[in-house]
Short mmCIF file of the C-alpha atoms (twelve columns), coordinates in Angstrom:
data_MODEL
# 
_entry.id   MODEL 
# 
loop_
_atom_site.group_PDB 
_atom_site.id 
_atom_site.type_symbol 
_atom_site.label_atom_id 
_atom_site.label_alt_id 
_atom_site.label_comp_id 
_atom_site.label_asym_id 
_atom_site.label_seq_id 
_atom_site.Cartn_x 
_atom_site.Cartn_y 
_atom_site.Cartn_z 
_atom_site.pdbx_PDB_model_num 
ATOM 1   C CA . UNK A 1   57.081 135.957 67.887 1 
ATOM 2   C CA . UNK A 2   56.095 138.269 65.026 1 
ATOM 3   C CA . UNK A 3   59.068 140.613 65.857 1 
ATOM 4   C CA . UNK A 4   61.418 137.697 65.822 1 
ATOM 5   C CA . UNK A 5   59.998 136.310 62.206 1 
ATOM 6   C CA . UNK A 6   60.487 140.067 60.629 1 
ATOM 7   C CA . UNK A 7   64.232 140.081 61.923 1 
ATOM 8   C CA . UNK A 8   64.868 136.696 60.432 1 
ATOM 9   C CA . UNK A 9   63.553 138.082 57.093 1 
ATOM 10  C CA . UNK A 10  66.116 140.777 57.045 1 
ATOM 11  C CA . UNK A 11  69.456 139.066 58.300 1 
ATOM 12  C CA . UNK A 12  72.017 141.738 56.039 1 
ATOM 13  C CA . UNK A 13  70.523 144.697 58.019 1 
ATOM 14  C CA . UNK A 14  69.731 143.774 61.519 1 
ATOM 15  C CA . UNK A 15  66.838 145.286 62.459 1 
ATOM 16  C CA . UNK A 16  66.861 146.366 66.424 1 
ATOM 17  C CA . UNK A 17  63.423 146.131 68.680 1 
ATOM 18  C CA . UNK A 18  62.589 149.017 71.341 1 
ATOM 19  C CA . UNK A 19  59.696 148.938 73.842 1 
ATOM 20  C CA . UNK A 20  58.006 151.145 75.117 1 
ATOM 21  C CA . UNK A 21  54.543 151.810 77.191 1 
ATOM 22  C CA . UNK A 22  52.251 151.741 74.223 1 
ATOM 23  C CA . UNK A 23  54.767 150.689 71.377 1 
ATOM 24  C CA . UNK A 24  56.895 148.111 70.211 1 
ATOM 25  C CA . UNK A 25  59.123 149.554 67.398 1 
ATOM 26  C CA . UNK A 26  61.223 147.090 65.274 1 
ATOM 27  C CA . UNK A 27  63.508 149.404 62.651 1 
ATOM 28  C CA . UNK A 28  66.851 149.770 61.082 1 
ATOM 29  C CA . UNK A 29  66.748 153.466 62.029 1 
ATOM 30  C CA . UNK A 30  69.689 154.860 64.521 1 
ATOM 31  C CA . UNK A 31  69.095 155.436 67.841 1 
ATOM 32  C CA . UNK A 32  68.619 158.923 68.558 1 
ATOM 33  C CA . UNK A 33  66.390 158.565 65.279 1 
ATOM 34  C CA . UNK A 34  64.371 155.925 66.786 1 
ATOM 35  C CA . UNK A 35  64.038 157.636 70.122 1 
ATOM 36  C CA . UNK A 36  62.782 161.247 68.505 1 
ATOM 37  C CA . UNK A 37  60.382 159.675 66.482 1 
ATOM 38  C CA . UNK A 38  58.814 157.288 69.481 1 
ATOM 39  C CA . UNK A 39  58.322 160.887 71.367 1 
ATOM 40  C CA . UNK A 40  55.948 162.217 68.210 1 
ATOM 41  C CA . UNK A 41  54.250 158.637 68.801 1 
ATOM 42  C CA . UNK A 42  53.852 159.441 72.694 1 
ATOM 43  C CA . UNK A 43  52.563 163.095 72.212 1 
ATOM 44  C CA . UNK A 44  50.321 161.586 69.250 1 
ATOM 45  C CA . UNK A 45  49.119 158.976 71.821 1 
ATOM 46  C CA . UNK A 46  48.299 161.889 74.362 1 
ATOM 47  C CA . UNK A 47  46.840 164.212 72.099 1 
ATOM 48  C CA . UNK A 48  44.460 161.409 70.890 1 
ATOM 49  C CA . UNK A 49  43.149 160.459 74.295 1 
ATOM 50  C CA . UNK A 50  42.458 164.089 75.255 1 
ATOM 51  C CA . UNK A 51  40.274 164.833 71.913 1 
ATOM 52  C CA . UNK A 52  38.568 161.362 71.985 1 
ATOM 53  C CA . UNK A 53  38.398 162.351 76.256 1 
ATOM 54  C CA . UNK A 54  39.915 159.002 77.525 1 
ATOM 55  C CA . UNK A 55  41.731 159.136 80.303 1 
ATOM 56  C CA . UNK A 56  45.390 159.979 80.264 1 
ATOM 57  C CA . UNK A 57  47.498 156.759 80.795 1 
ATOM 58  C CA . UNK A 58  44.494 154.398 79.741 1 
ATOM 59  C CA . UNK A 59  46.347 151.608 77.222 1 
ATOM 60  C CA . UNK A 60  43.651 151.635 73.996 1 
ATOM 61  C CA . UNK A 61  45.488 148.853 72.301 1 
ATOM 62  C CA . UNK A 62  45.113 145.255 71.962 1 
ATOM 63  C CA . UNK A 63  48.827 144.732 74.356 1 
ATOM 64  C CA . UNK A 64  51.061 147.009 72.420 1 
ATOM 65  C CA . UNK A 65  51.307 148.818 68.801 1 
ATOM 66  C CA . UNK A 66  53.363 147.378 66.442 1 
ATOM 67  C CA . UNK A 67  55.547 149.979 64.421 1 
ATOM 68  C CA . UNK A 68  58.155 148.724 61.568 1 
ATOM 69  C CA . UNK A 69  60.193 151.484 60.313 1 
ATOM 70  C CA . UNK A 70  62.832 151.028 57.576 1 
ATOM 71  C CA . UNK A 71  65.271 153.336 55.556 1 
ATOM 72  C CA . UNK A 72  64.766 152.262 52.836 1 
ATOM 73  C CA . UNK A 73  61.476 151.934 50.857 1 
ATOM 74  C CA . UNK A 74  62.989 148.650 48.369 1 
ATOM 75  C CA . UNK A 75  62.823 146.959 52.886 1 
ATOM 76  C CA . UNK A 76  59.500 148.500 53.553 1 
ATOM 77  C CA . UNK A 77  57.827 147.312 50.321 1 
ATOM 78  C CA . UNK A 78  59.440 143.478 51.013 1 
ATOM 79  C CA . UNK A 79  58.311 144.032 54.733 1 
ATOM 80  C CA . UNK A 80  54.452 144.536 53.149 1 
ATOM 81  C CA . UNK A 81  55.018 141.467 50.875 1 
ATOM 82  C CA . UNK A 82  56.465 138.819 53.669 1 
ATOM 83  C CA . UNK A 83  55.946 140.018 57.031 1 
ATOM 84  C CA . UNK A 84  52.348 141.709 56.293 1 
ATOM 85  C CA . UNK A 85  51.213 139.602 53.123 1 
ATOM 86  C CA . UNK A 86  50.140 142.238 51.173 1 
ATOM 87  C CA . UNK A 87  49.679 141.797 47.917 1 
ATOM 88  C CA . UNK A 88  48.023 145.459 46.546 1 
ATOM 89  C CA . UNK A 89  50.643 148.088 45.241 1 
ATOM 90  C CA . UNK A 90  52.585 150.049 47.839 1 
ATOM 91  C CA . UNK A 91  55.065 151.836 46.378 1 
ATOM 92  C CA . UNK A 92  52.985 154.836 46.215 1 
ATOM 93  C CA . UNK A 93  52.742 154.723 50.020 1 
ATOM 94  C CA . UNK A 94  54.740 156.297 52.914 1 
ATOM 95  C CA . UNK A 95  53.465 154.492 55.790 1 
ATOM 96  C CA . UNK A 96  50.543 151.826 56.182 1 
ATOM 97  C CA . UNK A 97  48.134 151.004 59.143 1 
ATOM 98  C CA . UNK A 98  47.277 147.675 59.612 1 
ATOM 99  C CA . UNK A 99  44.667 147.105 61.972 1 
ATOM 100 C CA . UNK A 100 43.354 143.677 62.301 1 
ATOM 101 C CA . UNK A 101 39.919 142.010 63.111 1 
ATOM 102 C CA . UNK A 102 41.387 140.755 66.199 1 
ATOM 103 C CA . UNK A 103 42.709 144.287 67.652 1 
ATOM 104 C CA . UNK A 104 46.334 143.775 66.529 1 
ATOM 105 C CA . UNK A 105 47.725 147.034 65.354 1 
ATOM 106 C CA . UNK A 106 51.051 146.997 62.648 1 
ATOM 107 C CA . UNK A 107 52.278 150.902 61.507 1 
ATOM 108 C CA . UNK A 108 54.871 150.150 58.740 1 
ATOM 109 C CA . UNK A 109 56.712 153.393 56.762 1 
ATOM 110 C CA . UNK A 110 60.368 153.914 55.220 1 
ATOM 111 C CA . UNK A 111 62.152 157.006 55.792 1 
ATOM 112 C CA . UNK A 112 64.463 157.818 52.980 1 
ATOM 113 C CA . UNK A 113 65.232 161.234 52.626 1 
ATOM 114 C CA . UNK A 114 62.518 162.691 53.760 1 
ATOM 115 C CA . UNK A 115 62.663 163.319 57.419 1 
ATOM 116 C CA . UNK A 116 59.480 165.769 58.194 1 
ATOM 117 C CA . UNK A 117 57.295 164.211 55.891 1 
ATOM 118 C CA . UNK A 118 58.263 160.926 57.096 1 
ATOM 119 C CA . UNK A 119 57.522 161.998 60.704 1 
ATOM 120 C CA . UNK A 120 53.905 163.543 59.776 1 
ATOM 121 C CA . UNK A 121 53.503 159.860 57.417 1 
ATOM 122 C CA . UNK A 122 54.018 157.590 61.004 1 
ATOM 123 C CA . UNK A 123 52.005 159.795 63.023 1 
ATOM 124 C CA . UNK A 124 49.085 159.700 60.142 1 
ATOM 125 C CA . UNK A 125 49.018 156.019 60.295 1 
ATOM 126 C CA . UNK A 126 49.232 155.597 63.927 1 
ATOM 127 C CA . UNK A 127 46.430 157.729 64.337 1 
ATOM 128 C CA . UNK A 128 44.160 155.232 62.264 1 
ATOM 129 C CA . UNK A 129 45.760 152.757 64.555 1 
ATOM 130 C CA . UNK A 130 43.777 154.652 66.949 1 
ATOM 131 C CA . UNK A 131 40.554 155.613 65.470 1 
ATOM 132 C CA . UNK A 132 40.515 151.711 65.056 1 
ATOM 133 C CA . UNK A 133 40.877 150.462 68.253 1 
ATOM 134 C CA . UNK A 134 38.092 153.121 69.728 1 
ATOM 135 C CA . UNK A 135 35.282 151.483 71.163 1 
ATOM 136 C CA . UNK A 136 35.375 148.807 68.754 1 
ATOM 137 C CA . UNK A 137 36.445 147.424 65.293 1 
ATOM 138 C CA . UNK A 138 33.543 149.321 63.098 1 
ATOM 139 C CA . UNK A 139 35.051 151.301 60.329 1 
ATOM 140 C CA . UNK A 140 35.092 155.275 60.679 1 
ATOM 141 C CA . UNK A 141 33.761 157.382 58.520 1 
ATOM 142 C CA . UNK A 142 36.728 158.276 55.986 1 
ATOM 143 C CA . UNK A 143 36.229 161.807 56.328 1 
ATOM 144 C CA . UNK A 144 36.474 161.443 60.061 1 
ATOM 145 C CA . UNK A 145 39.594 159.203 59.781 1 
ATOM 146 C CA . UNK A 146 41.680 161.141 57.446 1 
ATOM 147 C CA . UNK A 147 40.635 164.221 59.109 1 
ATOM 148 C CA . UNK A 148 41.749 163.174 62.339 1 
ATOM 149 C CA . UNK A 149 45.037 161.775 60.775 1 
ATOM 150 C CA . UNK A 150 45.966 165.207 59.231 1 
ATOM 151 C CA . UNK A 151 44.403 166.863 62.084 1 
ATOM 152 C CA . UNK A 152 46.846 165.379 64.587 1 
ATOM 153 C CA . UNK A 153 50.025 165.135 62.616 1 
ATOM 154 C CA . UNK A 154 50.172 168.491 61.552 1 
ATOM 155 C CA . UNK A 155 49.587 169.494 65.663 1 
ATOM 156 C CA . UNK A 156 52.365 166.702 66.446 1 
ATOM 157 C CA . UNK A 157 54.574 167.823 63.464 1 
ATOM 158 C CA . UNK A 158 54.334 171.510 62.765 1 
ATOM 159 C CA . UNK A 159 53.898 171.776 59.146 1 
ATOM 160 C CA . UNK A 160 52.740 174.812 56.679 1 
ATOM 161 C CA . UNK A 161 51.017 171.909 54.247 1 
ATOM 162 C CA . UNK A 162 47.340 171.194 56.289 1 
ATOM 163 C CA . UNK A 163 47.120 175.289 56.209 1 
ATOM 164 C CA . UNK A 164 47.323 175.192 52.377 1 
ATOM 165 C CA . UNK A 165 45.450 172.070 51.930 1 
ATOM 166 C CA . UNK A 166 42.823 173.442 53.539 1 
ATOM 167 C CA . UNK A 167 42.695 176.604 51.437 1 
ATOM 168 C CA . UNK A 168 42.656 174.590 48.779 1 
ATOM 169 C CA . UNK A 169 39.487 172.817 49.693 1 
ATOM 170 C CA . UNK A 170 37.866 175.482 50.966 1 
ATOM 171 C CA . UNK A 171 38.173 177.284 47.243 1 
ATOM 172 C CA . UNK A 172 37.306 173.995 45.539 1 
ATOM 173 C CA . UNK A 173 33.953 173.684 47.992 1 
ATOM 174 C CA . UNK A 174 32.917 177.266 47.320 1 
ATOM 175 C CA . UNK A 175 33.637 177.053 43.365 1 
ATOM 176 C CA . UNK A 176 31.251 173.691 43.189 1 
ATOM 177 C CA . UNK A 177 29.022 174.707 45.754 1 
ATOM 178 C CA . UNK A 178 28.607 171.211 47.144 1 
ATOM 179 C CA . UNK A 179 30.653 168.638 49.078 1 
ATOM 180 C CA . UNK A 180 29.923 166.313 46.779 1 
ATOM 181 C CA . UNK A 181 28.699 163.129 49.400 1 
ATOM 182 C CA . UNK A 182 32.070 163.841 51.258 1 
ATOM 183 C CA . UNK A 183 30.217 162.508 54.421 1 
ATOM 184 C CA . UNK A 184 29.261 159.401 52.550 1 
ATOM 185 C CA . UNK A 185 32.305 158.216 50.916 1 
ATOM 186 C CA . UNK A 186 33.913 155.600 51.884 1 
ATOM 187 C CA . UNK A 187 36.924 157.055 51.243 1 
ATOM 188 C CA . UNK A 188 37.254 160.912 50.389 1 
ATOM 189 C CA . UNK A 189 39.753 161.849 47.138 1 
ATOM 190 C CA . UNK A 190 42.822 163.357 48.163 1 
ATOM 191 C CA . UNK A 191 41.263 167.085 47.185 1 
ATOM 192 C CA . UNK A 192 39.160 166.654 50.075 1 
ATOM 193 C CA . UNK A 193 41.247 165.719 52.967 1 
ATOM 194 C CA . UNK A 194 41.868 169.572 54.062 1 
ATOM 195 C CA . UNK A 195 37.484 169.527 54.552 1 
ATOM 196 C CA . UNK A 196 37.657 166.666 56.433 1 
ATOM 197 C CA . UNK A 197 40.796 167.989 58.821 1 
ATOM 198 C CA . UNK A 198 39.162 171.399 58.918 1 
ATOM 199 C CA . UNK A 199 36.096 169.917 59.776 1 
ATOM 200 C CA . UNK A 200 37.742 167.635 62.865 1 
ATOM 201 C CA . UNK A 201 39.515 170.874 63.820 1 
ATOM 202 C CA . UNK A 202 35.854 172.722 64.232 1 
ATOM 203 C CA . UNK A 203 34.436 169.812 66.214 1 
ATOM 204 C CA . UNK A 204 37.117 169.701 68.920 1 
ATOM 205 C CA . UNK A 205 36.961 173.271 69.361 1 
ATOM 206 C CA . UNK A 206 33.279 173.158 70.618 1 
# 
């Protein structure tokens, strides 16, 4: 019913619904585009259960995630303001995660240009999709979250960005000589997210 509501919405680009095991993905996005980025979600999804050690095959969400992908960011942004009634500023954003109190999962993100980064953007979200629906609907720790985002999209996505992110952090940790309540924020500043993936990297190695 929702994925019926959001095509109504956008009637002068028909947007086209595929299912999968774990996903149901509602985009304007061509097919072979649709299909490649649905495998990063399936390797994300199997990656996930193997560092959080749940069985292979076990369905963690509440039915099926929900992933909207658009083109074009001036559909994502009006997808936000009708379809997800949100009313804070995301123009600034790449992809969202949308996890609700009652287990409902929505991953919305626009494409543009920008085909890696908007690959490593949907797996990011998806991933707090995941950290969400683990056990129950308490909040992870940021540092834990955005670790584990970065952490998995780079691995899903090969990219030469976490590497130098987490130079960068490692320098700025060493000049200050603190981590300045990283494990207590509730959400860590952007300078801080190659600790946190560094950090989730450590921890799955022992």
């Amino acid at each position: 019913e929702f994925l019926t509501s959001v095509q109504k919405q956008f009637p002068q680009s028909p947007l086209k619904v595929v299912e999968t095991k774990y996903y149901l993905l509602i985009t304007d996005l061509d097919p072979a585009s649709s299909q490649q980025y649905l495998k990063y979600l399936d390797s994300l999804y199997d990656e996930m259960c193997r560092a959080f050690a749940i069985p292979l095959g076990k369905n963690l969400w509440a039915g099926k995630c929900i992933v909207a992908t658009f083109q074009k960011q001036a559909d994502f942004l009006r997808f936000e303001k009708e379809s997800m009634k949100n009313n804070f500023d995301s123009t600034k954003s790449q992809g969202l995660c949308h996890a609700q109190n009652d287990g409902e999962v929505v991953i919305s993100a626009w494409k543009g240009d920008l085909t890696a980064h908007f690959a490593g953007a949907l797996v990011h979200e998806t991933s707090h999709g995941f950290v969400a629906r683990y056990r129950s609907d308490l909040k992870a720790s940021s540092w834990l979250n955005e670790g584990m985002a970065d952490w998995i999209a780079n691995r899903i996505v090969k990219s030469d960005s976490l590497q130098a992110r987490q130079a960068q952090s490692a320098k700025l940790v060493q000049e200050r000589r603190s981590l300045d309540g990283f494990f207590q924020q509730a959400q860590i500043s952007g300078d801080q997210y190659g600790i946190a993936s560094s950090m989730v990297g450590i921890l799955l190695e022992i």
